[in-house]
DSSP file (Angstrom, degrees, kcal/mol; ACC not computed):
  #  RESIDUE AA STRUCTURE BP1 BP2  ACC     N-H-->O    O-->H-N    N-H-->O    O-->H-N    TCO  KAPPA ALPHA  PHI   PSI    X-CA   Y-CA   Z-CA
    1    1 A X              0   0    0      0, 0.0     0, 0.0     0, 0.0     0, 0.0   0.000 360.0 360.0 360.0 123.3   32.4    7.7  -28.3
    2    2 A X        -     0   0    0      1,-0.1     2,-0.3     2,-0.0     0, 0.0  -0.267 360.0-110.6 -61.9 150.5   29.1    7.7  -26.6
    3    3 A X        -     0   0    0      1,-0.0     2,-0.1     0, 0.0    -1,-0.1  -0.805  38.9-174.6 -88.3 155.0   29.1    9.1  -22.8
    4    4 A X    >   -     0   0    0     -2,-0.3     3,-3.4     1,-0.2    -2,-0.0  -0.559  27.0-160.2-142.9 111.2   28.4    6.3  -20.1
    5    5 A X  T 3  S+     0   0    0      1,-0.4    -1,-0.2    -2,-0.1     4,-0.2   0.522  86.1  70.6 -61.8 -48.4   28.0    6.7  -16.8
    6    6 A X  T 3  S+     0   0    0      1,-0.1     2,-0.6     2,-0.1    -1,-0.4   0.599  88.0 108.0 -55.2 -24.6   28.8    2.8  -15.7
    7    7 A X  S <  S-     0   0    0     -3,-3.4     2,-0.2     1,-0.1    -3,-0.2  -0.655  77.3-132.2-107.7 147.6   32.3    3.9  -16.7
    8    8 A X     >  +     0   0    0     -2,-0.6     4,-0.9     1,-0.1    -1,-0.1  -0.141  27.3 176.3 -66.7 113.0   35.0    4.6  -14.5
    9    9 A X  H  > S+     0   0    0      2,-0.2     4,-1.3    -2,-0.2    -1,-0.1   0.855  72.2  55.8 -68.2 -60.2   36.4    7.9  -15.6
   10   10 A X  H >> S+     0   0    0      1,-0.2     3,-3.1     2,-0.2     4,-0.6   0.913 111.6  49.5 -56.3 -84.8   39.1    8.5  -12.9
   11   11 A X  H 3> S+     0   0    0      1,-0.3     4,-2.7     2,-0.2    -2,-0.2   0.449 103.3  49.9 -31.7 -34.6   40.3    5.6  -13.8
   12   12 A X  H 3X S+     0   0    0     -4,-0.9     4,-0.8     2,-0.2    -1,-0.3   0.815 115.9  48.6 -67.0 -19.0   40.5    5.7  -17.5
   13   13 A X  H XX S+     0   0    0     -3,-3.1     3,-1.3    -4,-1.3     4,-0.9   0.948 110.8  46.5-102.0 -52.3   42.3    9.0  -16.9
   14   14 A X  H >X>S+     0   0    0     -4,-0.6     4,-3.2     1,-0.2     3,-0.9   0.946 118.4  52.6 -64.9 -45.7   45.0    7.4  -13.9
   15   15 A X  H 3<5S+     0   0    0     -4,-2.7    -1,-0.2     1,-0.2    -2,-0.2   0.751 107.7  44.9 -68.3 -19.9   45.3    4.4  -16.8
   16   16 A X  H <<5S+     0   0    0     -3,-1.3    -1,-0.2    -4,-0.8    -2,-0.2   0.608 115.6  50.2 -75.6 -22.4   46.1    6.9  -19.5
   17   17 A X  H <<>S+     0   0    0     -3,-0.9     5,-4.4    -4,-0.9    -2,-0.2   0.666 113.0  44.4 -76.1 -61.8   48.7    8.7  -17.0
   18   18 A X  T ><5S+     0   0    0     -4,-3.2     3,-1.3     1,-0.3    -3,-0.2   0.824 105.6  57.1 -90.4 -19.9   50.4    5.7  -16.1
   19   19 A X  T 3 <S+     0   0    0     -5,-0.6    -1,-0.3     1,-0.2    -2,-0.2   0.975 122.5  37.9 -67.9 -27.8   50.5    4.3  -20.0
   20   20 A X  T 3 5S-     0   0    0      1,-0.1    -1,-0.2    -4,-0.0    -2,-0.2   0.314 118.9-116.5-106.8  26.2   52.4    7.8  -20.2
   21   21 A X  T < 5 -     0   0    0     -3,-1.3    -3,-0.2     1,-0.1    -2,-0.1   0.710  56.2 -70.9 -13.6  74.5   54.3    7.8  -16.8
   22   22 A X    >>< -     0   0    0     -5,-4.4     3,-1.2    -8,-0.1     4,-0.5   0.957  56.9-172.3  88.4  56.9   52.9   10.4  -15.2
   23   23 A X  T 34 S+     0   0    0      1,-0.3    -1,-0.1     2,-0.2    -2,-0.1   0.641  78.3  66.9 -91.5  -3.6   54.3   13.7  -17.3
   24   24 A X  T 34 S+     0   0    0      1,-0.2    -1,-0.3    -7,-0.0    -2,-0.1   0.355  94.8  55.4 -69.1   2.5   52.9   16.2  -14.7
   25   25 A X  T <4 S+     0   0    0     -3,-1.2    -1,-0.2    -4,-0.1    -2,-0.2   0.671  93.0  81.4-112.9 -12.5   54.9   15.0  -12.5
   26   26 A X  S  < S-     0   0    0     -4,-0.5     2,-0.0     1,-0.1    -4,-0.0  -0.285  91.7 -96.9 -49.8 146.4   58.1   15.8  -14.9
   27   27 A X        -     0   0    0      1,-0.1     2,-0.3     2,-0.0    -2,-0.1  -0.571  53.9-103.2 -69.6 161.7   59.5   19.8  -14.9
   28   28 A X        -     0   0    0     -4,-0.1     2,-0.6    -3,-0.1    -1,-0.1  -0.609  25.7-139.5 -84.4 152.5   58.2   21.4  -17.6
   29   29 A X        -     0   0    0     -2,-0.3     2,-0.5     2,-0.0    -1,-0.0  -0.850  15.1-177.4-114.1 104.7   59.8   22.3  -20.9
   30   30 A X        -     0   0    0     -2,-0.6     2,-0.4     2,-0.0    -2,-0.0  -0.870   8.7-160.2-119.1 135.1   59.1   25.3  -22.3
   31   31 A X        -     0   0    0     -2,-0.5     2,-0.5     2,-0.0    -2,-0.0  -0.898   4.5-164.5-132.2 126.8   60.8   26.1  -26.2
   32   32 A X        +     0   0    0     -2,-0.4     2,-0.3     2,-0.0     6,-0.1  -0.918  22.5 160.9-105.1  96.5   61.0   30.0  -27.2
   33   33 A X        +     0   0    0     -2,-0.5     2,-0.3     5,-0.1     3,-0.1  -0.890  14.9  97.3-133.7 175.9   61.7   30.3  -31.0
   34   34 A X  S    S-     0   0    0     -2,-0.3     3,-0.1     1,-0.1    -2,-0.0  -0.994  71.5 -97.3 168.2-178.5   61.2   33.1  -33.4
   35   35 A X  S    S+     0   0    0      1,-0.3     2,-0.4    -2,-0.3    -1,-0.1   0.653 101.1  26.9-116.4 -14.7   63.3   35.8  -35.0
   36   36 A X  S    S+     0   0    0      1,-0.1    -1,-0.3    -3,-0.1    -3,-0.0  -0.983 113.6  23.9-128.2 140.1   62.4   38.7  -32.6
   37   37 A X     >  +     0   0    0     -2,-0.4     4,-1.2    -3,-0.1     5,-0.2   0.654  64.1 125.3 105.6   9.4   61.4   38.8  -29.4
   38   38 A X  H  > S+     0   0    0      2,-0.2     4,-5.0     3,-0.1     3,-0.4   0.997  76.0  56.1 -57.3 -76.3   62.7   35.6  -27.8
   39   39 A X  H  > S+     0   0    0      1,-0.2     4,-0.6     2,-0.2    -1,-0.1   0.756 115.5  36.5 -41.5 -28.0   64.8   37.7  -24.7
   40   40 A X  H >> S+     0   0    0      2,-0.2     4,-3.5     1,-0.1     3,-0.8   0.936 112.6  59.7 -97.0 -32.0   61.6   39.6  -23.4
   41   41 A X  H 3X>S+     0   0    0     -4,-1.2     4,-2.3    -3,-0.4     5,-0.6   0.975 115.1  31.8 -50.1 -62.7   59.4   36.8  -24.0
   42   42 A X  H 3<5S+     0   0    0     -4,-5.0    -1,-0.3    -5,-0.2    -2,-0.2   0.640 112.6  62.2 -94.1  16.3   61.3   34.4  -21.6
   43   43 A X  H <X5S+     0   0    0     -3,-0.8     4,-0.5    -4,-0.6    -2,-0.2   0.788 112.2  41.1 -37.6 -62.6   62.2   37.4  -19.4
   44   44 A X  H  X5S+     0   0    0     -4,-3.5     4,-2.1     2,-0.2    -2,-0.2   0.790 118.6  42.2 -59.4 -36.5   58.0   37.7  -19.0
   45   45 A X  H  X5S+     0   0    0     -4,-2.3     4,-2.1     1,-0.3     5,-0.4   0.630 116.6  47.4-115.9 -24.3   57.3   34.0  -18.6
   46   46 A X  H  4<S+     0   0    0     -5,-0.6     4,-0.4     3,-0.2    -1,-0.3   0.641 114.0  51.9 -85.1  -0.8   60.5   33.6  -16.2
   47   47 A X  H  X S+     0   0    0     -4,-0.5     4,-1.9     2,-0.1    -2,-0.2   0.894 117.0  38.2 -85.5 -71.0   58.9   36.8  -14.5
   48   48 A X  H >X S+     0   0    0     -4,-2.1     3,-1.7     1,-0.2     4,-1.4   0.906 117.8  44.4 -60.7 -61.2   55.4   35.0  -14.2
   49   49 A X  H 3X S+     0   0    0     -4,-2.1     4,-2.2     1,-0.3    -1,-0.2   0.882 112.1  56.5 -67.5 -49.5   56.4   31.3  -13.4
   50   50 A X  H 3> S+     0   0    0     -4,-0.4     4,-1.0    -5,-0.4    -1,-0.3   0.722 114.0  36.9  -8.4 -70.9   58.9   33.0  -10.9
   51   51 A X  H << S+     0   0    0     -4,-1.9    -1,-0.2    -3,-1.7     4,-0.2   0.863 112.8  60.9 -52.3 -68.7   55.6   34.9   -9.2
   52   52 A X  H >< S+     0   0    0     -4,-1.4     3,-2.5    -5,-0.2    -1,-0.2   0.941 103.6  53.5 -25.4 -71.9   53.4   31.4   -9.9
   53   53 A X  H 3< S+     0   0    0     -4,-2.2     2,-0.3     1,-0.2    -2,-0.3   0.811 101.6  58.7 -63.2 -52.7   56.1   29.5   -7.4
   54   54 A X  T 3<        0   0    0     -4,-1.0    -1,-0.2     1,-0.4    -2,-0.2   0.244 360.0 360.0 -31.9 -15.4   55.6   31.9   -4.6
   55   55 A X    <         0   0    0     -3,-2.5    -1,-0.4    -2,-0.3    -2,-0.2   0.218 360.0 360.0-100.4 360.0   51.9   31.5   -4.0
């Protein structure tokens, strides 16, 4: 796809959004698999988003 400026960008992007309603606005889902190392992994990442909500 060629760029062109005459088109509306925001828009494509709020029409792409709504075709998909909206999934930022959903919680997020986050899937830990593996065979080792699952417990510290979502220990750390519940650590960070924890940290994240607070600023």
């Amino acid at each position: 796809m060629k760029y062109d400026p005459k088109v509306d960008r925001i828009g494509l992007i709020h029409g792409i959004l709504n075709a998909l309603d909206y999934p930022q606005a959903r919680p997020m889902n986050l899937h830990i698999c593996g065979t080792n190392g699952k417990g510290s992994t979502g220990t750390i990442i519940a650590a960070i988003l924890q940290e994240m909500a607070r600023k």
